[in-house]
N, C-alpha and C positions, 0 to 999 in steps of 0.2 A: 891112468888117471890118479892124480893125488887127493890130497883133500882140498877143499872147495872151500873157499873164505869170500867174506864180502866185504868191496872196495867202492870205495864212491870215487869215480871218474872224475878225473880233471877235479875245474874249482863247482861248475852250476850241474852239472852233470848228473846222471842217475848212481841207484847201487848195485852193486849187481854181480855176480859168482862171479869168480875165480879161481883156475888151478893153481894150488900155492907151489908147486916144482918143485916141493924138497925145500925151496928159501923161509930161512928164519925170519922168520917178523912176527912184530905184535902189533895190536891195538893200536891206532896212530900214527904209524910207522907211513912213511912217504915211499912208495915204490913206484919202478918203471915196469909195465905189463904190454903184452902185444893182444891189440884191440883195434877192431875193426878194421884190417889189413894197412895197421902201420904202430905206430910206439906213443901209449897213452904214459899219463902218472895219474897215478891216486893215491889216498887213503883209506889203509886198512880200516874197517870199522865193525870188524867182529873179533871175538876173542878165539886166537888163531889155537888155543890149547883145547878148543873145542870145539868137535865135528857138527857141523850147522846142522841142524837138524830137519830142518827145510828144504835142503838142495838132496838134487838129486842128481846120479853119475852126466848127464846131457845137459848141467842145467850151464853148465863152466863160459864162458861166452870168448875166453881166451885164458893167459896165463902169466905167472909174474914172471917178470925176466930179472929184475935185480933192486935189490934194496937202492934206492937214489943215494948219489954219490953226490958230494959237494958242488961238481960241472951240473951235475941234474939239477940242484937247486937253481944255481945261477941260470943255468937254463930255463926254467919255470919262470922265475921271475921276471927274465926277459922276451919271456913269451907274453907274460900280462899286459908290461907296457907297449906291447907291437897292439894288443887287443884292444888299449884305450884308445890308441890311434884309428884302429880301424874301426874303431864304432864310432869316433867322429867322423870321418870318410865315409863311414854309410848310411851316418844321418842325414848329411850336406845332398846325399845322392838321393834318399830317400822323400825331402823337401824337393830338390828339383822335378823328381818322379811325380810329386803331388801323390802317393801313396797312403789309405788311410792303414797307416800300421803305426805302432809304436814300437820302439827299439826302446830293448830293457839292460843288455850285456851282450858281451862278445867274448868269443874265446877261441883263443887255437888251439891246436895239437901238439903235442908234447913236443912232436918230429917237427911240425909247422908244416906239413903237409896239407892242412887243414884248418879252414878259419871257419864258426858256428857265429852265427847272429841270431840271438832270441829277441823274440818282438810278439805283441800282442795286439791284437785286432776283435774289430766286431763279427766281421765275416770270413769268407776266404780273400786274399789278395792273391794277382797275378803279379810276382814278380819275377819273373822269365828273365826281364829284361835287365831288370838290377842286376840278377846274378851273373848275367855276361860282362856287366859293367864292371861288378868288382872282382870276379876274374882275372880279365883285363889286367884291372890295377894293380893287386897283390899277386897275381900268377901262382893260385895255391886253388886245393878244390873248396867253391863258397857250399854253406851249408845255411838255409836258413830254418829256424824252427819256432811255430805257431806255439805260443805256450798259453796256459788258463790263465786266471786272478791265483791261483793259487797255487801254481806254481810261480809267479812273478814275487808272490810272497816269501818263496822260500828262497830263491835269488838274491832279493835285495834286502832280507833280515830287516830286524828291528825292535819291538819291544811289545806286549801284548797289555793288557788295562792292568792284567797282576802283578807287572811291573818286571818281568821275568824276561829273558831273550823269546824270539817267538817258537812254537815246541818244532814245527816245520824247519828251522834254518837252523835251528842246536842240536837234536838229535833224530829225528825221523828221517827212514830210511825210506820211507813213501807214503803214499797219503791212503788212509781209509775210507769207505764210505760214512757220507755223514747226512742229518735228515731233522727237520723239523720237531720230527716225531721223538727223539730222541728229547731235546728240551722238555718237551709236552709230558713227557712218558716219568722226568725225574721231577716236576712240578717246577719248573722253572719258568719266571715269565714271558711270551713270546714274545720278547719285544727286541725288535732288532739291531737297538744300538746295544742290550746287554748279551744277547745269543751270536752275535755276530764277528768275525776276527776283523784283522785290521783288512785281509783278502776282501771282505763284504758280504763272507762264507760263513759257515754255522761252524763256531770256534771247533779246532780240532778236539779241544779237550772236554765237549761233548760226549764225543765215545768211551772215556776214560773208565765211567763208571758207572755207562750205562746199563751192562749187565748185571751189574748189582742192583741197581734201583730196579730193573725189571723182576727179578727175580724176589724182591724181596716184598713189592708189588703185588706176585699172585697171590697170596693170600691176606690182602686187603681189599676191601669193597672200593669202587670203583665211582667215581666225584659223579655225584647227580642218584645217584642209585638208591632205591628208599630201601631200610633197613630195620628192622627192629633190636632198641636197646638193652643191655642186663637187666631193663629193671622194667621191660614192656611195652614200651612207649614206643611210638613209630614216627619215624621222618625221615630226613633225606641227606644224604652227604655232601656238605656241603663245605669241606676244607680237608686234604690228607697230606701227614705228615710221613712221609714214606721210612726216612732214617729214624723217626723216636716213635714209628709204628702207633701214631693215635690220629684219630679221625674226628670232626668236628661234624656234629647230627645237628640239623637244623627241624627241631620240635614244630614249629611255625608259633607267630605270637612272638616273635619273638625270643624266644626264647630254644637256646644251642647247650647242648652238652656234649662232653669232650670223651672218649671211650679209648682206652688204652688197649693195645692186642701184645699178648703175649709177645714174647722176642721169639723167633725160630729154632727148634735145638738141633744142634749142627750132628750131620749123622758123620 
C-alpha cells in the first residue's frame, strides 16, 4: 500500500482516497485511477507531499494508474458532451414516464462504460422502467442517483449573498453537519432568508466559527438570565455581544447598562 491521497471523481462526483502507486502528482493534477471496476479521472485535491492524515491503510477505494495524457483530456471532454445528450434523452423519457423526479446533470465514466443521472425528488421514485429504457438506448450500465438540496448545490455552483463562489462547489471536500442552533449560539438573527444558502439550508459557513463563539460563550451569562452588576444593581440580560465580550443589563424603568468582561488569557 502506498500513500493515500484525495481525488474528487469525475466532474459531480465525491472525494475520496486513493493509492497514489509511486505516480508523481500534485495538487490539481488530472489523473486516470481504477475505480469501481472499470477507469475513472479525477482531481487530485490534497497536497500529495503530505501524508493525509485521516486516511487509514483500508480506507484506499482504488488506485491511480496514470497522470492523464493529452488522448485523456480529449477523452473527458468528449465524454461531457455524449452526457449533455444524454440528459436530454432522459429528460424527454422522463416527461413521457410522467416521473416526479428532477434531473440536475449526467455523467459518464471516464471508460464510458458508464452513464450516472443525478435527479432530485420529494420521495422515493420507481424508475425500474426508465433504466431498462435507457439501457436500451445507450447500451452502457444506467446509474441513477437520488441527491439532496445540497448537494444539487454543489453540482450546479453559483454565487452566495457575499458575493464569493459557493464554499460547497470551490472547495469542500464534503458537507458538515449544520443546525439552527449554531445561528442562535453566535447571536445571529434567525431569520431565514439571512441564515439560509441559496440550497434553502443553514449556510455552510455557519460552522466556520462556531466553536469559537461557543467557547468564548462559556464564560458569559446567558440572554435572559438576571445578574448582578459591578456596582450592585440587579437585572436581566438582555443583549450579548459574544466577540467584544460585553453584555447589555436591563435595570427595568428603563433604564440598561452595558458591562464589559474581561478578554480570556490564552493559556
Amino acid at each position: 500500500m502506498g500513500q493515500l491521497i484525495q481525488i474528487k471523481v469525475g466532474e459531480y462526483r465525491s472525494v475520496v482516497f486513493f493509492d497514489q502507486n509511486d505516480i508523481v502528482c500534485k495538487r490539481d493534477d488530472i489523473v486516470i485511477v481504477e475505480f469501481d471496476k472499470g477507469s475513472e479521472y479525477g482531481q487530485v485535491v490534497s497536497d500529495t507531499s503530505r501524508v493525509c492524515a485521516t486516511a487509514t491503510t483500508n480506507q484506499a477505494t482504488g488506485k491511480i494508474i496514470r497522470l492523464a495524457t493529452e488522448g485523456d483530456l480529449r477523452q473527458i471532454v468528449n465524454n461531457q458532451m455524449k452526457a449533455k445528450e444524454a440528459l436530454e434523452t432522459c429528460r424527454r423519457k422522463v416527461a413521457e414516464a410522467k416521473l416526479d423526479m428532477q434531473l440536475v446533470k449526467s455523467e459518464y465514466s471516464f471508460d464510458s462504460s458508464k452513464v450516472l443521472f443525478f435527479f432530485t425528488a420529494e420521495g422515493r421514485v420507481d424508475f425500474r422502467n426508465l433504466v431498462k429504457d435507457l439501457a436500451r438506448m445507450f447500451r452502457v450500465r444506467i446509474e441513477l442517483k437520488q441527491i439532496g438540496v445540497r448537494d444539487k448545490a454543489k453540482i450546479i455552483g453559483g454565487y452566495g449573498v457575499c458575493g464569493r463562489e459557493l464554499c460547497c462547489s470551490s472547495y469542500m471536500k464534503s458537507f458538515h453537519p449544520l443546525s439552527i442552533k449554531m445561528a442562535k449560539d453566535q447571536g445571529l438573527p434567525l431569520n431565514p432568508s439571512r441564515i439560509s444558502g441559496v440550497c434553502g439550508r443553514v449556510k455552510c459557513c455557519m460552522a466556520y466559527e462556531f466553536q469559537v463563539y461557543r467557547e468564548m460563550a462559556k464564560t458569559l451569562p446567558k440572554m435572559g438570565q438576571k445578574i448582578t452588576t459591578p456596582e450592585g444593581d440587579k437585572g436581566r440580560v438582555a443583549n450579548i455581544d459574544i466577540l467584544k465580550r460585553t453584555v447589555s443589563v436591563d435595570l427595568g424603568e428603563g433604564k440598561i447598562v452595558r458591562i464589559v468582561y474581561a478578554k480570556e488569557s490564552a493559556n
